[in-house]
N, CA, C and O atoms as a Tripos MOL2 file, in Angstrom:
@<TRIPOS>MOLECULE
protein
  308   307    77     0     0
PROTEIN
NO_CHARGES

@<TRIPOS>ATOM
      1 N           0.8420   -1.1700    0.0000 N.3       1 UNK1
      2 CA          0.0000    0.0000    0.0000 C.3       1 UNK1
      3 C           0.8900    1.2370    0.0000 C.2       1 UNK1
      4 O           1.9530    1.1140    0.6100 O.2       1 UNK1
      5 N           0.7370    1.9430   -0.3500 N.am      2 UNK2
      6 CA          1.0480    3.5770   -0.5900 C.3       2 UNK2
      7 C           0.9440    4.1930    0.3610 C.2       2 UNK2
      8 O           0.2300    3.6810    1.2230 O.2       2 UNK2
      9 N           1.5880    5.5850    0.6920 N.am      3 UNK3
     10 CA          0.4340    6.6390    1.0890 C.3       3 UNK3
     11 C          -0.3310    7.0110    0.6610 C.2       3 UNK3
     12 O          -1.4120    6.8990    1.2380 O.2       3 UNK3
     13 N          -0.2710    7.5860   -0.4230 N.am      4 UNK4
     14 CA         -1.5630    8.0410   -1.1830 C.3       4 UNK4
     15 C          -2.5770    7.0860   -0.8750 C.2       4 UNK4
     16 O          -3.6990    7.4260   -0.5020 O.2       4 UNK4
     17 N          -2.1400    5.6460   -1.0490 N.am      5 UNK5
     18 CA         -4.0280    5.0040   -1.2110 C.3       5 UNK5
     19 C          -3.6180    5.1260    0.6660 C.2       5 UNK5
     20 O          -4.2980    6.0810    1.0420 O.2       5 UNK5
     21 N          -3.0850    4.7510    1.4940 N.am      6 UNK6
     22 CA         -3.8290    4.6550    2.4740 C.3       6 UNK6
     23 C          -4.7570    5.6580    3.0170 C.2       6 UNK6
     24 O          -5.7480    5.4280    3.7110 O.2       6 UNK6
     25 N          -4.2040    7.0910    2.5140 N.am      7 UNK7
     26 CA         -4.6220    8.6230    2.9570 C.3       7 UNK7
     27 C          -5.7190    8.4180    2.2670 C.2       7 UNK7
     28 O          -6.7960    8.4030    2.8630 O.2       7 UNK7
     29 N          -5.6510    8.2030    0.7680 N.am      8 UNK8
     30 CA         -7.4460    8.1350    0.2870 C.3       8 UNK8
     31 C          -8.5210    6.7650    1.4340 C.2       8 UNK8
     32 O          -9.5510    6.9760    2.0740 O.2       8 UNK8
     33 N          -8.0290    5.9560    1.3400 N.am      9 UNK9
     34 CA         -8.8040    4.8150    2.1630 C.3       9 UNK9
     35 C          -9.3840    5.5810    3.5790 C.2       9 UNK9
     36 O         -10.5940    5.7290    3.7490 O.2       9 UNK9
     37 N          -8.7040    5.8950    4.2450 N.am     10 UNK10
     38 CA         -8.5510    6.6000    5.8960 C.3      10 UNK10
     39 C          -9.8070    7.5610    5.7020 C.2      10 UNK10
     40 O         -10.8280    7.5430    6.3890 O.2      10 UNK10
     41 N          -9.4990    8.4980    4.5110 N.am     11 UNK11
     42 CA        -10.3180    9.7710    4.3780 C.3      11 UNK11
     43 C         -11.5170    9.0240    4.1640 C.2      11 UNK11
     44 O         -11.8810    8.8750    5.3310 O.2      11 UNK11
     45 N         -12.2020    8.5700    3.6020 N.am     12 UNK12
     46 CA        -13.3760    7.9790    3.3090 C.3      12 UNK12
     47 C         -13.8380    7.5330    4.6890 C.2      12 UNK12
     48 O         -15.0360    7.2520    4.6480 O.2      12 UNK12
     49 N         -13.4210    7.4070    5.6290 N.am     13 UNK13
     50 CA        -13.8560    7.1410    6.8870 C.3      13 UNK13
     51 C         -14.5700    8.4530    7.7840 C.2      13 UNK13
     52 O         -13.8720    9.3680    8.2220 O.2      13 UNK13
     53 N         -15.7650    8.4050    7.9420 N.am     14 UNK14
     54 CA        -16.5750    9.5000    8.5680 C.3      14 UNK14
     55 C         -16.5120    9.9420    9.9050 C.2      14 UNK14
     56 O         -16.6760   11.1280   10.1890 O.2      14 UNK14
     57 N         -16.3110    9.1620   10.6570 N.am     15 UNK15
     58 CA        -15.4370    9.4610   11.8870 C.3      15 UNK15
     59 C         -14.2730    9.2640   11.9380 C.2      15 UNK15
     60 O         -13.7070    8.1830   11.7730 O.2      15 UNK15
     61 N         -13.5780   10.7660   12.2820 N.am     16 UNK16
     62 CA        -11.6530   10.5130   11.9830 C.3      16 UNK16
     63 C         -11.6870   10.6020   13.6320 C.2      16 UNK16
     64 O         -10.5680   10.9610   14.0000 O.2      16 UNK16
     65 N         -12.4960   10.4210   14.6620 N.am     17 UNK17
     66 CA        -11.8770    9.8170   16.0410 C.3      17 UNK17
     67 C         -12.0270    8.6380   16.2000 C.2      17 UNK17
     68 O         -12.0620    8.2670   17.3730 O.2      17 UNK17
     69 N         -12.1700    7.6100   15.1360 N.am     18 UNK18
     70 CA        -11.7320    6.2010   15.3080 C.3      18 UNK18
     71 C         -10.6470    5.7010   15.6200 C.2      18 UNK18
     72 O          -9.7160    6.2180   15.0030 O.2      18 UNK18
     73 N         -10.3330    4.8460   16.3730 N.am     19 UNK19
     74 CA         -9.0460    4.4890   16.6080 C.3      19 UNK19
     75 C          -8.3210    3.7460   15.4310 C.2      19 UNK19
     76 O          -8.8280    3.3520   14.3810 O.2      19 UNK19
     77 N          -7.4190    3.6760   15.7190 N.am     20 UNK20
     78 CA         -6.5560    2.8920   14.3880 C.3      20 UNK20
     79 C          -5.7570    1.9830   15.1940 C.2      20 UNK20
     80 O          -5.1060    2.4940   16.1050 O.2      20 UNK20
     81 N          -5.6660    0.2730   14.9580 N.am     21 UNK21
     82 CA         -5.3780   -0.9200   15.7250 C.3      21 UNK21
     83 C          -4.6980   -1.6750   14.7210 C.2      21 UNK21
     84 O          -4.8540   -1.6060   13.5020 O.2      21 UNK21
     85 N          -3.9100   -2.4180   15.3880 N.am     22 UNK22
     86 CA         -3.2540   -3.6550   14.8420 C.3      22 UNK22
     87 C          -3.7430   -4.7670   15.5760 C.2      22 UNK22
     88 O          -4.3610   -4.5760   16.6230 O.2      22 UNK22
     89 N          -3.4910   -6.1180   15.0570 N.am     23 UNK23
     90 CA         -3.4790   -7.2440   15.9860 C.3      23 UNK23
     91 C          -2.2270   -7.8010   16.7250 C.2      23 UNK23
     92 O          -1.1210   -8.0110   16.2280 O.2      23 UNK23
     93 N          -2.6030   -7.9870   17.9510 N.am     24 UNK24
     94 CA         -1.0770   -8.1820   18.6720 C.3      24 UNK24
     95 C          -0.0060   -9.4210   18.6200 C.2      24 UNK24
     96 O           0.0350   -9.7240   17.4280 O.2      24 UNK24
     97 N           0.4340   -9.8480   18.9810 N.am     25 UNK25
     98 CA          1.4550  -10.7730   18.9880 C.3      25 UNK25
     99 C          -0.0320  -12.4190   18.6360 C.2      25 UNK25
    100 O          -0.7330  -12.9050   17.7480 O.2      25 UNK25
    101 N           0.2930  -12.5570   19.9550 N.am     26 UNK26
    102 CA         -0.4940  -13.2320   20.0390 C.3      26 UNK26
    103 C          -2.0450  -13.7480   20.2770 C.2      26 UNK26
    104 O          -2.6580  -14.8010   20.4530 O.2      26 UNK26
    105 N          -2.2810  -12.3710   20.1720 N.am     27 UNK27
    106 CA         -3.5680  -12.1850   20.3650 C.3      27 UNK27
    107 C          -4.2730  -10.5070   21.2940 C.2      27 UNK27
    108 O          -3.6420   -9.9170   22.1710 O.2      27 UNK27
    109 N          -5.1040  -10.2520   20.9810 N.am     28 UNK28
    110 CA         -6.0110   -9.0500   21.2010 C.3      28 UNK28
    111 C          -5.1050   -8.1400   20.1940 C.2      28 UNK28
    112 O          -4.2800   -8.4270   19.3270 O.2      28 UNK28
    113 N          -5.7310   -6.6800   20.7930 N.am     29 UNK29
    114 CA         -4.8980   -5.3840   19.4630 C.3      29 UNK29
    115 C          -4.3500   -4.4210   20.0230 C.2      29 UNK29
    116 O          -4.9260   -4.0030   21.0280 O.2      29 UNK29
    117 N          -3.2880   -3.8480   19.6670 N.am     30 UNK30
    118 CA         -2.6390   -2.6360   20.0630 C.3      30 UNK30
    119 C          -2.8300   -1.4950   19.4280 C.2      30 UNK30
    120 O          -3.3260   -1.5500   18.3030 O.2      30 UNK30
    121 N          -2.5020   -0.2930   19.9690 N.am     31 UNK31
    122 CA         -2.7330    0.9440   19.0820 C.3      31 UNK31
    123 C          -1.6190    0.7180   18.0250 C.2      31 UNK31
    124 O          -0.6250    0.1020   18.4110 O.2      31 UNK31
    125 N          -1.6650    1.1510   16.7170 N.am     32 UNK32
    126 CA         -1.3740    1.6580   15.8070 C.3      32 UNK32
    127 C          -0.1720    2.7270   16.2180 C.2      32 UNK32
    128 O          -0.5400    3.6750   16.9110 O.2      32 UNK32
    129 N           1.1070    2.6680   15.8870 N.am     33 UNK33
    130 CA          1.9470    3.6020   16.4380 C.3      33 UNK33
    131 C           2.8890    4.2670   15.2730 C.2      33 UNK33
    132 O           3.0230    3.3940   14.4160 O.2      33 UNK33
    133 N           3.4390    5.1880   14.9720 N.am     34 UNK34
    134 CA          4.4500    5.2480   14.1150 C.3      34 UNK34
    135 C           5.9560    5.5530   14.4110 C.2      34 UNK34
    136 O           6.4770    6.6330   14.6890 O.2      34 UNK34
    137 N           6.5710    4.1940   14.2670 N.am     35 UNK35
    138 CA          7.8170    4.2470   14.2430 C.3      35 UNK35
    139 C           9.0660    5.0460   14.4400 C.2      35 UNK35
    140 O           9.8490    5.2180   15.3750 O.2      35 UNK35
    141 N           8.9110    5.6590   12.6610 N.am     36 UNK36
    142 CA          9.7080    6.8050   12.7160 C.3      36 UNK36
    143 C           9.0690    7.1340   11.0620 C.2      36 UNK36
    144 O           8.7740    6.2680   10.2380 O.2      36 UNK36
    145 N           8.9800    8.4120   10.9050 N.am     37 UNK37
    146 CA          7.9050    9.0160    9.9710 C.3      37 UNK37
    147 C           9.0190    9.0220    8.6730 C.2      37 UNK37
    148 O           8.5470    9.5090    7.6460 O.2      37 UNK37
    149 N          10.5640    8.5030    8.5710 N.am     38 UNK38
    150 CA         11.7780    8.8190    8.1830 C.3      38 UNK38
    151 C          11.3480    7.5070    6.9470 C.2      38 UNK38
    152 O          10.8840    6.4760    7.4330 O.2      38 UNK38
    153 N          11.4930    7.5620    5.5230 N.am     39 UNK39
    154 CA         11.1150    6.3540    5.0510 C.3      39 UNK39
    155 C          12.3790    5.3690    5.2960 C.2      39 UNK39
    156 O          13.5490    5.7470    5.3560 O.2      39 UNK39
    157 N          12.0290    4.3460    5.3960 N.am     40 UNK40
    158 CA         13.4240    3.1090    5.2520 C.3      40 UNK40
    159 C          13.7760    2.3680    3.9830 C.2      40 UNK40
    160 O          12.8160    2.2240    3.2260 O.2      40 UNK40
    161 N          14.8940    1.8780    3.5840 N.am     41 UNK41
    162 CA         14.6420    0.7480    2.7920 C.3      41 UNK41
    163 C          14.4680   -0.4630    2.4910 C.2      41 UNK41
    164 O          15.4360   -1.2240    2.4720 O.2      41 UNK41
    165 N          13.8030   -0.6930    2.3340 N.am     42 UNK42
    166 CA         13.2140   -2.1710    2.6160 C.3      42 UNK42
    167 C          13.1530   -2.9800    1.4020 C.2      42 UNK42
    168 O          12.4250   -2.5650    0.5000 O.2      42 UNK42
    169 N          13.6420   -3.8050    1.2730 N.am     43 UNK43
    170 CA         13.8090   -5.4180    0.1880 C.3      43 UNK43
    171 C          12.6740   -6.0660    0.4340 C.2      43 UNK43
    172 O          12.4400   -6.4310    1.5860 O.2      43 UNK43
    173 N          11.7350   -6.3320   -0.6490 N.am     44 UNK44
    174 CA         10.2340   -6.5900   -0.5670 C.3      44 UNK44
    175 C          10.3870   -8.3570   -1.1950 C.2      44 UNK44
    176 O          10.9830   -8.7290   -2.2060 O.2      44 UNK44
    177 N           9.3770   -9.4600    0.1380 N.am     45 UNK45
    178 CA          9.0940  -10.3500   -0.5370 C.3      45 UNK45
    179 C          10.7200  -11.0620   -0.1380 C.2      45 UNK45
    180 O          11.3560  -11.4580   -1.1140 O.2      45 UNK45
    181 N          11.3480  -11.2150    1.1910 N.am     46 UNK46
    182 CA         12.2440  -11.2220    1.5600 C.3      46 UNK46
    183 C          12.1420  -12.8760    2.0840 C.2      46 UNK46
    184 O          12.8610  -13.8490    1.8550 O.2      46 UNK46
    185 N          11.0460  -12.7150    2.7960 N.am     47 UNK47
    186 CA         11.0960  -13.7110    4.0390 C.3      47 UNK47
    187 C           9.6140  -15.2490    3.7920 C.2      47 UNK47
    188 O           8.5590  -14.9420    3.2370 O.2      47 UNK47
    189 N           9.7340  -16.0040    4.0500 N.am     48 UNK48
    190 CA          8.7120  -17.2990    3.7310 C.3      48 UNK48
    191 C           8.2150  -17.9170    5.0000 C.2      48 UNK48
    192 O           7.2620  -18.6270    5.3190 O.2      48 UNK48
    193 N           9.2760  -17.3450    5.6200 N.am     49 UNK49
    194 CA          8.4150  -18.4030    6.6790 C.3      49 UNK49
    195 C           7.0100  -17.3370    7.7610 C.2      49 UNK49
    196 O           7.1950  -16.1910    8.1700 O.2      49 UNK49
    197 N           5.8820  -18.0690    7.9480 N.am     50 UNK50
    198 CA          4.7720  -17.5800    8.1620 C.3      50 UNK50
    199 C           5.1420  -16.3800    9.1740 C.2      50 UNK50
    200 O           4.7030  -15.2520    8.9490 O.2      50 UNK50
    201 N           6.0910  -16.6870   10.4780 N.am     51 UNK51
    202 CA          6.1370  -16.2000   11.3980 C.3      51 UNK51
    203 C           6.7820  -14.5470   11.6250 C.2      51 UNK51
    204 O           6.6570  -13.6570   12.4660 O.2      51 UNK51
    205 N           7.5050  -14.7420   10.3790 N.am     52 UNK52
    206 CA          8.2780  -13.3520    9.8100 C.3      52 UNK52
    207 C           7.1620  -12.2560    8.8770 C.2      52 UNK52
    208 O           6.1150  -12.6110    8.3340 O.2      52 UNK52
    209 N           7.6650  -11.0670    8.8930 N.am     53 UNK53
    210 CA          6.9070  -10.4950    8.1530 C.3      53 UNK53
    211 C           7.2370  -10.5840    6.4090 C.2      53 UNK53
    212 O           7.9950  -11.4760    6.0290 O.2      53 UNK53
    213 N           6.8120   -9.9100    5.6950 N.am     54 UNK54
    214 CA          7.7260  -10.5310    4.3330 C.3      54 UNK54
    215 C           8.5060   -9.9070    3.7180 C.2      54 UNK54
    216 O           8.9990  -10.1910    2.6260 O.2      54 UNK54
    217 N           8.7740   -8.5340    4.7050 N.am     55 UNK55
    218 CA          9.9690   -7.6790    4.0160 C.3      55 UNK55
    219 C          10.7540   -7.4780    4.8030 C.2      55 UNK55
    220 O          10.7070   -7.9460    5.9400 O.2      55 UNK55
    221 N          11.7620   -6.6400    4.3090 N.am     56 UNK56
    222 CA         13.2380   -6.6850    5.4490 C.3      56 UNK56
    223 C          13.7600   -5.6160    4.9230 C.2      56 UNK56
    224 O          13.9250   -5.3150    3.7410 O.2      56 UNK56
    225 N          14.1100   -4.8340    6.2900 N.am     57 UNK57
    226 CA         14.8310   -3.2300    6.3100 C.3      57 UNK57
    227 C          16.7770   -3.9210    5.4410 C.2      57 UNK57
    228 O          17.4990   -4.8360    5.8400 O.2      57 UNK57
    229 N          16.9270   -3.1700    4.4920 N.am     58 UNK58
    230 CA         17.9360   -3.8040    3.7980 C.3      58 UNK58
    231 C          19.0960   -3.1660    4.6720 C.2      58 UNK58
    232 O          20.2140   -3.4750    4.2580 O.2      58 UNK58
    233 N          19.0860   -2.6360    5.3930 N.am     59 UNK59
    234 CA         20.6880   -3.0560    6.2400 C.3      59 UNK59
    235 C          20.5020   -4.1960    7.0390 C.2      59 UNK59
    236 O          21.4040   -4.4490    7.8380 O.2      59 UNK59
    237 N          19.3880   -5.0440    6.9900 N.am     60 UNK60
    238 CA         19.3910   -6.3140    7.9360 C.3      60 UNK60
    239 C          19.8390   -7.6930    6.5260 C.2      60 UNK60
    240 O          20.0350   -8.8140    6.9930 O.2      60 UNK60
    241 N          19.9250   -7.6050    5.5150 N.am     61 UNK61
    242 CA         20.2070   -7.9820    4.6080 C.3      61 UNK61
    243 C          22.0260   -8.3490    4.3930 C.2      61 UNK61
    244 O          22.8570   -7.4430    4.4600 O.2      61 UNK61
    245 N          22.3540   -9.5950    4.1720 N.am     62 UNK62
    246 CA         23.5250  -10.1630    3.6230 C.3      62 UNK62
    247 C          23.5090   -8.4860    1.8260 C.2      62 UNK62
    248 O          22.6400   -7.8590    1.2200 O.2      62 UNK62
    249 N          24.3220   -8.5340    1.8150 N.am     63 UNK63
    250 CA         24.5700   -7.2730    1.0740 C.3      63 UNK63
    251 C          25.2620   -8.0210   -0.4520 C.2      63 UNK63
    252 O          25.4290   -7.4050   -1.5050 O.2      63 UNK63
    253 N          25.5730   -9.4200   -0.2230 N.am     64 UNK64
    254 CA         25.7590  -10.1250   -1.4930 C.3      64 UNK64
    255 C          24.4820  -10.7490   -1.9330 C.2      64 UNK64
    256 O          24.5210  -11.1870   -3.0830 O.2      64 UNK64
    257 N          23.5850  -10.8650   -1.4230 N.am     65 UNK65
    258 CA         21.8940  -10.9540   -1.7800 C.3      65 UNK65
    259 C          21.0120  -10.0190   -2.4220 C.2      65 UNK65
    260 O          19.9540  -10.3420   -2.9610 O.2      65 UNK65
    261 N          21.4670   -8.8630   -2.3530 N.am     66 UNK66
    262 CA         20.5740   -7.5560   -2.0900 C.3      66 UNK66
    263 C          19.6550   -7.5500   -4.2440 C.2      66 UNK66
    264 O          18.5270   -7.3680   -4.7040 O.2      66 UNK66
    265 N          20.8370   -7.8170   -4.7300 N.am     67 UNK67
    266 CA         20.2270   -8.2730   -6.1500 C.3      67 UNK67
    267 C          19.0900   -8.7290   -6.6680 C.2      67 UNK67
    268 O          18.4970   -8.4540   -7.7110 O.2      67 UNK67
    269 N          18.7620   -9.8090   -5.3850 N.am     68 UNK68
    270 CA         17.7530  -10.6940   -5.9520 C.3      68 UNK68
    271 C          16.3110   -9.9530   -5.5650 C.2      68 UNK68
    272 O          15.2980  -10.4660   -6.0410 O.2      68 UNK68
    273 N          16.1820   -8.8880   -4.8090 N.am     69 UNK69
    274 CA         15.3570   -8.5190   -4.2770 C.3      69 UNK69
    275 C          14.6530   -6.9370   -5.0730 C.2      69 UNK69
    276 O          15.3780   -6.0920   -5.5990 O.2      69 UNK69
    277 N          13.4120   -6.8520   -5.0060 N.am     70 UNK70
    278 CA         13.1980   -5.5280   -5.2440 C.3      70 UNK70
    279 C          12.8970   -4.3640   -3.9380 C.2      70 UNK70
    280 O          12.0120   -4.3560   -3.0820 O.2      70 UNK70
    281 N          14.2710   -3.2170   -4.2560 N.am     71 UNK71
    282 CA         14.0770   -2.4920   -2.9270 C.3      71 UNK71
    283 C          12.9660   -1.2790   -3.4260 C.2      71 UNK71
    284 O          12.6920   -0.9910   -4.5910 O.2      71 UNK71
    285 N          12.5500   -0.8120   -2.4810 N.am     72 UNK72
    286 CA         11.5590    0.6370   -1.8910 C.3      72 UNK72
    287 C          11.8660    1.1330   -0.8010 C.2      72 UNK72
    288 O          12.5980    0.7730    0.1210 O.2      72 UNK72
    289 N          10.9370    2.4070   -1.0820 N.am     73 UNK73
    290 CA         11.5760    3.3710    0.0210 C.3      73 UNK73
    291 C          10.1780    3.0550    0.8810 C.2      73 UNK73
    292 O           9.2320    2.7510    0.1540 O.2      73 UNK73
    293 N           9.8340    3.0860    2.6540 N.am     74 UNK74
    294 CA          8.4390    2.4860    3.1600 C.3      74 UNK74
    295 C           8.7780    2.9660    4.0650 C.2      74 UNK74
    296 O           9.9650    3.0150    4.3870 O.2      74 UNK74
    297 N           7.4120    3.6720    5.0290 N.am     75 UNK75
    298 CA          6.9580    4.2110    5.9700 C.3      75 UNK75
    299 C           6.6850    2.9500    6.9510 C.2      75 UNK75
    300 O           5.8700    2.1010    6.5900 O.2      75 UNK75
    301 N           7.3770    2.8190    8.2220 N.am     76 UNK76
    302 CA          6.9200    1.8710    8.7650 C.3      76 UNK76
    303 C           6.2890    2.6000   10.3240 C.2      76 UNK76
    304 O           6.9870    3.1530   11.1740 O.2      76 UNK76
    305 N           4.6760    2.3860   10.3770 N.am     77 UNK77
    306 CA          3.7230    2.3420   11.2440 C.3      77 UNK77
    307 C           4.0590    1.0470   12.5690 C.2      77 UNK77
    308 O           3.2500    0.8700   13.4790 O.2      77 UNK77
@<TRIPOS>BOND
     1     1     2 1
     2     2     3 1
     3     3     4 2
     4     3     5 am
     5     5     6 1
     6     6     7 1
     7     7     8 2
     8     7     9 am
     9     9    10 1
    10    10    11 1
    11    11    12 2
    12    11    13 am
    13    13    14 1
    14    14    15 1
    15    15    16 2
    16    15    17 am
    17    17    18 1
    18    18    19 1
    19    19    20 2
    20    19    21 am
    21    21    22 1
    22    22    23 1
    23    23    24 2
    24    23    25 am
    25    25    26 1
    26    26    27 1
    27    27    28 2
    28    27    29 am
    29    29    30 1
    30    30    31 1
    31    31    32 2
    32    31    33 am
    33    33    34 1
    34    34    35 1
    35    35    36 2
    36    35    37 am
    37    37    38 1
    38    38    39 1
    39    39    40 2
    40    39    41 am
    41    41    42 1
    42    42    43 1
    43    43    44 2
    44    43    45 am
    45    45    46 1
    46    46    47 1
    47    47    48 2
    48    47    49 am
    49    49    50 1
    50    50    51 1
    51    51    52 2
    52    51    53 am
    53    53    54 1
    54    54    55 1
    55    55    56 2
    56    55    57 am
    57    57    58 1
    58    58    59 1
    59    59    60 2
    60    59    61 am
    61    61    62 1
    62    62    63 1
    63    63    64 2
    64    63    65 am
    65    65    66 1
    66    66    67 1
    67    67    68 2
    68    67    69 am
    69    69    70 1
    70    70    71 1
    71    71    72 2
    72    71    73 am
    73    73    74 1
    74    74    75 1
    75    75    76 2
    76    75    77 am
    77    77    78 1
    78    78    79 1
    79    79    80 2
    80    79    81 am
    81    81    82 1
    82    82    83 1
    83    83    84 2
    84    83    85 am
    85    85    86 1
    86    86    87 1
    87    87    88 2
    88    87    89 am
    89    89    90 1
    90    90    91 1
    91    91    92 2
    92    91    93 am
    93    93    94 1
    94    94    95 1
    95    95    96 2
    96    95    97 am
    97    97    98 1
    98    98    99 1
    99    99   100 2
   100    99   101 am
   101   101   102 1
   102   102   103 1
   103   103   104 2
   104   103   105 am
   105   105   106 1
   106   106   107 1
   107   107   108 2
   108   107   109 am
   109   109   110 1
   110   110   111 1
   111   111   112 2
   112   111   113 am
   113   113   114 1
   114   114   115 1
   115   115   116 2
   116   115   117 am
   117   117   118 1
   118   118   119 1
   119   119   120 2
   120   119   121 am
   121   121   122 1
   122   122   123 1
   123   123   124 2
   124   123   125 am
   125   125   126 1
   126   126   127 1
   127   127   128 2
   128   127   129 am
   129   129   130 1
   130   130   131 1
   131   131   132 2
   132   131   133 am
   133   133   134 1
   134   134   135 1
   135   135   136 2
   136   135   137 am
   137   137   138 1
   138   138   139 1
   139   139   140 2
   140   139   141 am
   141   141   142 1
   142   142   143 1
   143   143   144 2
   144   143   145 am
   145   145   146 1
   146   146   147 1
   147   147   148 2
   148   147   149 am
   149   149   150 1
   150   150   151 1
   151   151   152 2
   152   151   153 am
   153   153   154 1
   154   154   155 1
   155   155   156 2
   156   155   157 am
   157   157   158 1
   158   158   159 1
   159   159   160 2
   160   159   161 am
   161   161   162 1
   162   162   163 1
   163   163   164 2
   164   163   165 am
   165   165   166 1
   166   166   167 1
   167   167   168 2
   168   167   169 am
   169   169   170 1
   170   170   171 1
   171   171   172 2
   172   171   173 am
   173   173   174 1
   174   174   175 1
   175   175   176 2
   176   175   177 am
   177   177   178 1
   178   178   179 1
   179   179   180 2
   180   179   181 am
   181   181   182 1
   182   182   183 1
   183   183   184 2
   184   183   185 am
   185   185   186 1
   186   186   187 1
   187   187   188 2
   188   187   189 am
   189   189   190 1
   190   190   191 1
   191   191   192 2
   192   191   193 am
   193   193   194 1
   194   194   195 1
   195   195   196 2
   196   195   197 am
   197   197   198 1
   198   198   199 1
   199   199   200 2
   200   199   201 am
   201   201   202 1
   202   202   203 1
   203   203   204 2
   204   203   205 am
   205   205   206 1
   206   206   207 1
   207   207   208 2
   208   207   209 am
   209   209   210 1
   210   210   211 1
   211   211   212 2
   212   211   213 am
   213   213   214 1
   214   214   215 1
   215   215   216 2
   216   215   217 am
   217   217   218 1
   218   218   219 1
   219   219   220 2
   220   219   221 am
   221   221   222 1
   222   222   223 1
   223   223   224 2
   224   223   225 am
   225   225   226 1
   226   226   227 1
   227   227   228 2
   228   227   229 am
   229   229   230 1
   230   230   231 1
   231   231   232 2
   232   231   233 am
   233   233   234 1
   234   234   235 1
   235   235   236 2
   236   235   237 am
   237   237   238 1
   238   238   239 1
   239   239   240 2
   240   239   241 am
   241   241   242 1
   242   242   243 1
   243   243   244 2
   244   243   245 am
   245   245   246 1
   246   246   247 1
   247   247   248 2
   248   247   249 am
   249   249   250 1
   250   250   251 1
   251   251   252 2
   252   251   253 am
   253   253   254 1
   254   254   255 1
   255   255   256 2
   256   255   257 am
   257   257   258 1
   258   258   259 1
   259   259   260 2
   260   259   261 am
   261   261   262 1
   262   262   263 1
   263   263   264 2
   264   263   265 am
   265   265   266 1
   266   266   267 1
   267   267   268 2
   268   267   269 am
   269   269   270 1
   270   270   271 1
   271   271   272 2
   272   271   273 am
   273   273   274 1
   274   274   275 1
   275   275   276 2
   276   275   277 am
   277   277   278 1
   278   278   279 1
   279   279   280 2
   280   279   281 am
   281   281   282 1
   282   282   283 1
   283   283   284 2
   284   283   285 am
   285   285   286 1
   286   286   287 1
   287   287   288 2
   288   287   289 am
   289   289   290 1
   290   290   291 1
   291   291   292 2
   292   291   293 am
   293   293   294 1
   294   294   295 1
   295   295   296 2
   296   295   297 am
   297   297   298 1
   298   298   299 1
   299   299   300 2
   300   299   301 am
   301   301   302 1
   302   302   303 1
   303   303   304 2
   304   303   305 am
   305   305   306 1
   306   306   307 1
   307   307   308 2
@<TRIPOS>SUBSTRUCTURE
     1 UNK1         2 RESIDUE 1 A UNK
     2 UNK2         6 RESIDUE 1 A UNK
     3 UNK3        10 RESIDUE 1 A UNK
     4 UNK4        14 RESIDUE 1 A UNK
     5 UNK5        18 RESIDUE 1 A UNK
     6 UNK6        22 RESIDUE 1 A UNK
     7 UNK7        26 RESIDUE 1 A UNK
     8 UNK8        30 RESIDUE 1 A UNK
     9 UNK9        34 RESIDUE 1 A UNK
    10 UNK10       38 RESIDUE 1 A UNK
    11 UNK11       42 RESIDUE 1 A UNK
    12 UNK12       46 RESIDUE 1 A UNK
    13 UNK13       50 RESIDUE 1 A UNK
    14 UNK14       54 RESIDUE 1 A UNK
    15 UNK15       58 RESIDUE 1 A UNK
    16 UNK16       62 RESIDUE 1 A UNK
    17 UNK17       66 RESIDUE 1 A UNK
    18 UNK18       70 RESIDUE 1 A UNK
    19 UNK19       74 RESIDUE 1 A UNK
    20 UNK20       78 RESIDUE 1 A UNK
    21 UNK21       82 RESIDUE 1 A UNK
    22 UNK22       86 RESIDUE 1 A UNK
    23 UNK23       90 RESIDUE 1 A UNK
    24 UNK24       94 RESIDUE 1 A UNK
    25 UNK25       98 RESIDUE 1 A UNK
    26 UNK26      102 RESIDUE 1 A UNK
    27 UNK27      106 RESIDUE 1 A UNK
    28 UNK28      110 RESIDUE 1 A UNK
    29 UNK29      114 RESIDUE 1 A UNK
    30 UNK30      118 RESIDUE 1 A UNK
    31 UNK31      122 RESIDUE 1 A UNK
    32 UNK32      126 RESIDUE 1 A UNK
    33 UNK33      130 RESIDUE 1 A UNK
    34 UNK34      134 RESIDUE 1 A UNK
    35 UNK35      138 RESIDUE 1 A UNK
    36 UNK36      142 RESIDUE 1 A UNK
    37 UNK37      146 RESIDUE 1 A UNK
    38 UNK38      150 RESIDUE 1 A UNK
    39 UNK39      154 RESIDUE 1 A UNK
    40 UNK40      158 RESIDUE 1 A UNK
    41 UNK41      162 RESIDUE 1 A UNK
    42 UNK42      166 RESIDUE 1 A UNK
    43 UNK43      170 RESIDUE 1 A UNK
    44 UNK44      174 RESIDUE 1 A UNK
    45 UNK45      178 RESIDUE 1 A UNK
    46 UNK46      182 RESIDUE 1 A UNK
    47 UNK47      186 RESIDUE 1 A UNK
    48 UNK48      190 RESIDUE 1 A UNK
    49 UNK49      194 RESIDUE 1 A UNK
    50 UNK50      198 RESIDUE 1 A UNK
    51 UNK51      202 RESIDUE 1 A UNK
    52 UNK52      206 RESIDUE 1 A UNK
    53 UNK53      210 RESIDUE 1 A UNK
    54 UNK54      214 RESIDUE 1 A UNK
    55 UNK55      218 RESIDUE 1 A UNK
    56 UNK56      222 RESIDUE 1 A UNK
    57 UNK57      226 RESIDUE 1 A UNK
    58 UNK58      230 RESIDUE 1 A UNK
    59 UNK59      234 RESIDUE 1 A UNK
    60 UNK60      238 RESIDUE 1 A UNK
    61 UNK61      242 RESIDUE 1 A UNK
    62 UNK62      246 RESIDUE 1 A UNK
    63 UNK63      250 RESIDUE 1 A UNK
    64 UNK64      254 RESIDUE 1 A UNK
    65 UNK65      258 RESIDUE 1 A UNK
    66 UNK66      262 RESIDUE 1 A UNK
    67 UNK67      266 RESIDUE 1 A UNK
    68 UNK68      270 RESIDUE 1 A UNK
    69 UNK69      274 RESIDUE 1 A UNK
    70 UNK70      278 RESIDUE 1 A UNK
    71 UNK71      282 RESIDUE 1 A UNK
    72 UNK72      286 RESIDUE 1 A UNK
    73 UNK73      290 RESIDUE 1 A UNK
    74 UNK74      294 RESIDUE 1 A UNK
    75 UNK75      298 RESIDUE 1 A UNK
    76 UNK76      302 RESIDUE 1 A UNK
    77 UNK77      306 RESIDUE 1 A UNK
């Protein structure tokens, strides 16, 4: 997702004092927090196994790998 589409998605919402949630580790939800508003780069489509997420901030990256991957710049919430 984008900003743009998330900012269009969000806006379409009629009450903007809704909370905004994630699901937690293992269960129930946490607030929604932002990180650092700074974009990162991130190697998309990184990771397979369920428990991981599926991208990876590319300084966490073997740097003789980095090829196989497509990087972006991403806002992480």
């Amino acid at each position: 997702m984008t900003v743009r589409e998330l900012i269009e998605s969000l806006s379409r919402i009629e009450d903007q004092d809704i909370r905004v949630m994630v699901k937690g580790y293992e269960g129930g939800y946490n607030d929604l927090i932002m990180i650092d508003n700074t974009p990162a780069t991130i190697a998309l489509d990184v990771n397979e196994e369920w428990y991981y997420g599926a991208h990876e901030r590319v300084e966490d990256i073997d740097r003789d790998h980095l090829d196989k991957y497509h990087i972006v710049k991403a806002i992480i919430l």
